[in-house]
C-alpha positions in Angstrom: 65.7 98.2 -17.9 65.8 94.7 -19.3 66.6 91.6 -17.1 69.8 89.7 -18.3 68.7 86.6 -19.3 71.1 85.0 -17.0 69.8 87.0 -14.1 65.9 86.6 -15.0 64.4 83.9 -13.1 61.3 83.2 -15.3 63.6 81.8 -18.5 63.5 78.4 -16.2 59.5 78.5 -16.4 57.3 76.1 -18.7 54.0 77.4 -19.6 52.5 74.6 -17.1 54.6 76.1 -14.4 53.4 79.9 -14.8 49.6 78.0 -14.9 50.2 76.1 -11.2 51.6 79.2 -10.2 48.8 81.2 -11.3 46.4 78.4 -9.3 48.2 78.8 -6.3 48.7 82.7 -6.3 44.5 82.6 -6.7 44.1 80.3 -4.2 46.7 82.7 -1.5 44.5 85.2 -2.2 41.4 83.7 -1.4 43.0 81.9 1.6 44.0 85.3 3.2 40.8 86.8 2.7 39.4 84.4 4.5 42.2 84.7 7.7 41.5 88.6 7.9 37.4 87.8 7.7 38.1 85.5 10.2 39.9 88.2 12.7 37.2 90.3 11.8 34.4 88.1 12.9 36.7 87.3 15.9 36.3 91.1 17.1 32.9 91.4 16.4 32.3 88.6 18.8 33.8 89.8 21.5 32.1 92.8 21.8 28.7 91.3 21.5 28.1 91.5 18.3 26.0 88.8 16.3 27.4 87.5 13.0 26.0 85.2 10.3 25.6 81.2 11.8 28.7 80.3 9.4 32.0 80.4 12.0 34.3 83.0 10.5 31.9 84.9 8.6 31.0 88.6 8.5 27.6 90.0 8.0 26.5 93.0 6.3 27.9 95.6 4.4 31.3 94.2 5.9 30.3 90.1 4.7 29.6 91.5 1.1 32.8 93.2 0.7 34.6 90.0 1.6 32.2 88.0 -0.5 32.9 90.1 -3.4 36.8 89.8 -3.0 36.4 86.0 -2.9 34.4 86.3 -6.1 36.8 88.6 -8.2 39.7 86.3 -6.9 37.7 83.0 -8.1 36.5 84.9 -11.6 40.5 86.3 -11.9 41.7 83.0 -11.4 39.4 80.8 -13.6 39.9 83.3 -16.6 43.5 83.1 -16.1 43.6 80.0 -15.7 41.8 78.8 -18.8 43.4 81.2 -20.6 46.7 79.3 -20.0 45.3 75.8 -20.5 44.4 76.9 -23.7 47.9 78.1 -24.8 49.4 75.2 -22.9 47.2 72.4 -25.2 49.0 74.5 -28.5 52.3 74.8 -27.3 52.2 71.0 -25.7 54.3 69.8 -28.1 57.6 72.3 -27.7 57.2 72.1 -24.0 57.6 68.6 -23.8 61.0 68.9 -26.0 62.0 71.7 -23.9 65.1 70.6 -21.6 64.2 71.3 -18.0 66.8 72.9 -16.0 68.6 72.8 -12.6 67.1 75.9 -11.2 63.5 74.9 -12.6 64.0 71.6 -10.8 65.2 72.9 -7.6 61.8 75.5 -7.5 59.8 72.8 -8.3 61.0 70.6 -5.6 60.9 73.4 -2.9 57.6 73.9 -3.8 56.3 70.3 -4.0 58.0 70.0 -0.5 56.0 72.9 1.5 52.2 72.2 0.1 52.7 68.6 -2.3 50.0 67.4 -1.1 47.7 70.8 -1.9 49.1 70.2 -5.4 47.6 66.9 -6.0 44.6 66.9 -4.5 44.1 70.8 -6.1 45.7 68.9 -9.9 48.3 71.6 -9.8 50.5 71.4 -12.7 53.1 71.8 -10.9 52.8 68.6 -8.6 56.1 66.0 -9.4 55.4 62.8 -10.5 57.6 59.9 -9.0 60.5 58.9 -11.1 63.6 56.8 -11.3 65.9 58.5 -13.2 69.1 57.6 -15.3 71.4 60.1 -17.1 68.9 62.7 -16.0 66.2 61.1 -17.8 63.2 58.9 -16.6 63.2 55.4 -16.7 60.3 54.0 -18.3 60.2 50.2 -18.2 57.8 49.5 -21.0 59.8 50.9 -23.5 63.4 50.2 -21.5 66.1 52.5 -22.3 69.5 51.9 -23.9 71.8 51.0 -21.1 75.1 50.1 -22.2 77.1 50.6 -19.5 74.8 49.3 -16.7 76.7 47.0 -14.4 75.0 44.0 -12.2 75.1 46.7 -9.4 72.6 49.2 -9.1 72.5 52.3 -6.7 69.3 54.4 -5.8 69.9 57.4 -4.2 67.0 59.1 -2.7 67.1 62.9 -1.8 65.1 64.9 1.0 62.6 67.6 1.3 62.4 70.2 -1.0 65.0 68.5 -2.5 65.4 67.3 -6.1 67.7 64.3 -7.9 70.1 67.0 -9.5 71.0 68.2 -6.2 73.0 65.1 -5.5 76.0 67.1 -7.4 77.8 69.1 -5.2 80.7 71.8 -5.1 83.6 70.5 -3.8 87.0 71.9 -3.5 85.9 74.4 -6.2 84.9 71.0 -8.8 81.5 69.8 -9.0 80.8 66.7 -7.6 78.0 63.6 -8.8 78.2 61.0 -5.9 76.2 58.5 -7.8 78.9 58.8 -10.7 81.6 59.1 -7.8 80.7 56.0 -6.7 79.6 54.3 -10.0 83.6 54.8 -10.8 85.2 53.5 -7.5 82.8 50.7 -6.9 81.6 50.2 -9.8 77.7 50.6 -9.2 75.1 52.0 -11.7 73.3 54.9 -10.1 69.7 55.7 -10.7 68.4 58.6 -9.1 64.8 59.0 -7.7 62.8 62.0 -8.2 59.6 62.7 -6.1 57.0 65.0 -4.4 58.2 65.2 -1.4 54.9 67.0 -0.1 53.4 63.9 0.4 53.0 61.3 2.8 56.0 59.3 3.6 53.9 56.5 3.7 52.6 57.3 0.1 55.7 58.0 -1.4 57.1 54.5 0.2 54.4 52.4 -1.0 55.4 53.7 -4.3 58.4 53.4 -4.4 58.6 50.2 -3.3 56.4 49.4 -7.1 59.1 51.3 -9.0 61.8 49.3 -7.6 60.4 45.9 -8.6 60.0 46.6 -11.7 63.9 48.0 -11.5 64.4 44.7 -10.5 62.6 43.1 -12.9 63.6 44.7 -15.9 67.3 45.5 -15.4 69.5 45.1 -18.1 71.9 42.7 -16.5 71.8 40.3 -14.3 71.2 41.9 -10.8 73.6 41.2 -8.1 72.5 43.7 -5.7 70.6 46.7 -4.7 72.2 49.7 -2.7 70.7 52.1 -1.5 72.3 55.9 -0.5 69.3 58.1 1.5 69.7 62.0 2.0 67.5 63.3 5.4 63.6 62.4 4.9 64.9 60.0 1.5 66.0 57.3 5.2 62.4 57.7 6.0 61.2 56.6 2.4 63.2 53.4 1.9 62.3 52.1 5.1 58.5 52.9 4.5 59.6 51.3 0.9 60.6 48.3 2.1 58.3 47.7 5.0 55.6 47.9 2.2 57.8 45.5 -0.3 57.8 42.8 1.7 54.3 43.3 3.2 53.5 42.5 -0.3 56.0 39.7 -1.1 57.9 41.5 -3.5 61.3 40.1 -4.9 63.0 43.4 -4.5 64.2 44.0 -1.2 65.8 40.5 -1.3 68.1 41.8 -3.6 68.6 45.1 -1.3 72.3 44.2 0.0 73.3 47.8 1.9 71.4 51.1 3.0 73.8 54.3 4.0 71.4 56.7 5.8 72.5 60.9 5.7 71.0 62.5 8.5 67.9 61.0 8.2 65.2 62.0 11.1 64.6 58.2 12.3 62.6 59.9 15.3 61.7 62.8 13.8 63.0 66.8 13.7 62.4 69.5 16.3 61.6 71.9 14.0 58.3 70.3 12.9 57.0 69.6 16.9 57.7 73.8 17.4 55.8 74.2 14.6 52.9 72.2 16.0 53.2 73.6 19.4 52.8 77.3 17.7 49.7 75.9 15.6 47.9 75.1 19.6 49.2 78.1 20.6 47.2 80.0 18.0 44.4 78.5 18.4 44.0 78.6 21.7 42.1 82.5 21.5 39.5 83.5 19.1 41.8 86.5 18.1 44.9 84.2 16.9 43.0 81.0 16.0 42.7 82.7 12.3 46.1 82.6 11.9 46.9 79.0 12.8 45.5 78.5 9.1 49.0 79.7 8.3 50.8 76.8 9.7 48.0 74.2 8.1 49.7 74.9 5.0 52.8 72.9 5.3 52.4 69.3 3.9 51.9 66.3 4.8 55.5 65.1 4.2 56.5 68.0 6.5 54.2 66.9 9.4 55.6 63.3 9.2 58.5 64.8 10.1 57.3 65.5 13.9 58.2 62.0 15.3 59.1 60.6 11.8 56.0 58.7 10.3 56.7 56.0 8.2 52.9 54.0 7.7 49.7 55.0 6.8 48.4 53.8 10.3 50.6 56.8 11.6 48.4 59.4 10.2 45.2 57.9 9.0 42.4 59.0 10.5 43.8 61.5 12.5 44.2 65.7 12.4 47.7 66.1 11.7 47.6 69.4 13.2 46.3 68.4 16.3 49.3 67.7 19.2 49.9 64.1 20.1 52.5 61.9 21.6 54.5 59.9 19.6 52.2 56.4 18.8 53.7 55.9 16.1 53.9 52.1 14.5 57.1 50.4 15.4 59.2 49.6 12.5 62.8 48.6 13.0 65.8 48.5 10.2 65.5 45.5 7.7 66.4 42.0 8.9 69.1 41.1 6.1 70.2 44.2 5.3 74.0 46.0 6.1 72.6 49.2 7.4 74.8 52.4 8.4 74.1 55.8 9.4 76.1 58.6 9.0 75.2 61.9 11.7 76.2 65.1 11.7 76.9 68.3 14.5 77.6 71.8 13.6 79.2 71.2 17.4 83.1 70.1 18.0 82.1 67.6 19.9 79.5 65.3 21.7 77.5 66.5 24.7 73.8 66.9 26.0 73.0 70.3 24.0 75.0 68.7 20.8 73.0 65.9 21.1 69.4 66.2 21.7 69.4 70.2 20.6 72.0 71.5 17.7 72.2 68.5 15.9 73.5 69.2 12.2 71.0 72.2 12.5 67.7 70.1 11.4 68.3 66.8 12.2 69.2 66.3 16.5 72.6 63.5 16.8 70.1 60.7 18.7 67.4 60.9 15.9 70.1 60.7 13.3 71.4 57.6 15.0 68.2 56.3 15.7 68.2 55.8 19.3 65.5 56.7 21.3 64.4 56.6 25.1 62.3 53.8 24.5 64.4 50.8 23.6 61.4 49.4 21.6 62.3 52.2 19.4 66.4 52.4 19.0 67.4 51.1 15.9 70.0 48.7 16.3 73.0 50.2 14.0 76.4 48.8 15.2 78.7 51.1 16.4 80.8 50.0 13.9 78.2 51.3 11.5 77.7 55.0 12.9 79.8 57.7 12.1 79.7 61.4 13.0 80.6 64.5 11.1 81.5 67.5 13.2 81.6 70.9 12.4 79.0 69.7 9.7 75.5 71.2 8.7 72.5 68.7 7.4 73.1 70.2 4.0 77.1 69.7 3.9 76.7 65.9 4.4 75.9 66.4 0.7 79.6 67.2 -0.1 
């Protein structure tokens, strides 16, 4: 039976997408092959039994079968994949004309958000560039867009992981909703939308960002008044890493930043990421399960910054991210100068201890949200006048 074409996924797919994919799928393969050899050399082990001097290695009969798996999967994949470079180089030309769309977007921003950082360092196709984006198109500076419209008021708004710039338009009351356009025509701002690989570093992502604002400011087509910022979960993370690295430098930018409105952004980090941590120790922690803990090394970069909410590279550098740790993280308050607010959610009906520290807007607990902390070094000093709470509200409604 033949898919509808409104029902078949793979009408959203460039030929560079079904290439990544192709990479990735080659490299699952070989990945789990090397988990189950692993297991294998785990239970040879423990009854006695001597294996090659390679840790997680078979010998024998049983090595070669897993050798040879390993070298189908490689040969596989390298046909395949220069199969589809070659029919990408022809058909270069109609891809690039080829409107993306929403759905493509969204897959390719989940994606970049569990294993960005595998994509780069691997040259995956797939891997998102960083982009400002106006009208749904980037911005490129050296050949500046037509901009009619733009006011002396520009707004960034910066979305979260696994999360792409279309998915700041939101259902609402049955209508679809753009809050950069909602709030271009009420306050008259111009928004810009960033688009990146959230798979990354925070740290990465903020240092760049922090170059493609200035040359926003730079090259604006009217005379800037002021910079807002609106930040969606881990996008709070990125313009505080973003400025912290803008004025390290001296930029001119973050003078011009005037406001920042923070979504449930994990100032302290998320829950979610420290389980997954504690499970990758607990796996380790017998030659039977420690196979599997290569599982859990798969999630990114950007995800791991997540566990107490990493914002510079002296976070992370040098150091296993896998690996459990207390929080010695740098110390990086909000921005001097800046009219910062922060906007928490609950799926609770109302404060308490479990509401608070635990339930949270389902990812993001109420006191990271808010950015206080038991250290005092470490609250961030919102007003109260600048904190407000949504209840009965999941991380993904403050959206709409």
């Amino acid at each position: 039976m033949t898919t509808p074409a409104s029902q078949n996924p793979l009408k959203h797919l460039h030929l560079s997408d079904v290439r990544g994919l192709a990479r990735l799928t080659t490299q699952a393969t070989a990945g789990v092959t090397q988990i189950v050899e692993g297991v294998h050399r785990s239970v040879w082990d423990a009854m006695g039994l001597s294996g090659p001097e390679e840790p997680g290695r078979t010998r024998g009969v049983t090595g070669l079968v897993y050798r040879s798996v390993r070298g189908v999967t490689h040969l596989v994949g390298g046909g395949l994949d220069a199969t589809l470079a070659g029919l990408h180089h022809l058909l270069n030309a109609s891809e690039k004309t080829r409107p993306g769309t929403p759905q493509r977007a969204a897959a390719l921003a989940a994606i970049n958000g569990v294993v960005g950082d595998h994509l780069i360092s691997s040259r995956n196709p797939l891997a998102i560039s960083m982009s400002l984006r106006y009208q749904g198109e980037a911005l490129d500076w050296r050949a500046p867009p037509s901009m009619p419209g733009a006011t002396g008021k520009a707004l960034v708004l910066i979305h979260g992981l696994c999360m792409s710039d279309l998915q700041w338009r939101t259902a609402r009351d049955g209508h679809v909703v753009d809050h950069g356009q909602a709030l271009a025509s009420a306050l008259g701002y111009t928004p810009v939308y960033l688009r990146y690989n959230s798979g990354r570093h925070i740290s990465q992502n903020g240092r760049e960002l922090s170059d493609h604002l200035e040359r926003l400011v730079t090259h604006w087509p009217a005379p800037l008044e002021e910079l807002t910022v609106v930040a969606h979960s881990m996008g709070g993370l990125l313009i505080r890493s973003a400025v912290h690295y803008g004025r390290e430098a001296g930029m001119a930018w973050p003078a011009r930043l005037k406001a920042i409105v923070f979504l449930g952004a994990p100032h302290h980090g998320a829950p979610l990421e420290r389980i997954g941590n504690r499970v990758d120790v607990l796996l380790a922690a017998t030659p039977y399960t420690a196979p599997f803990a290569k599982i859990g090394h798969i999630r990114s970069a950007g995800v791991t910054d997540l566990r107490y909410g990493h914002l510079l590279n002296e976070d992370w550098r040098g150091q296993n991210r896998f690996q459990r740790k207390p929080d010695d993280r740098q110390i990086v308050p909000l921005p001097e100068d800046v009219a910062c607010y922060t906007v928490a959610a609950t799926t609770a009906s109302s404060r308490g201890l479990l509401a608070d520290r635990v339930i949270g807007d389902g990812l993001v607990p109420l006191r990271s949200a808010l950015g206080q902390h038991k250290d005092p070094r470490r609250t961030l000093a919102f007003p109260p006048s600048s904190q407000w709470i949504a209840y009965r509200t999941s991380h993904m409604a403050l959206l709409s």
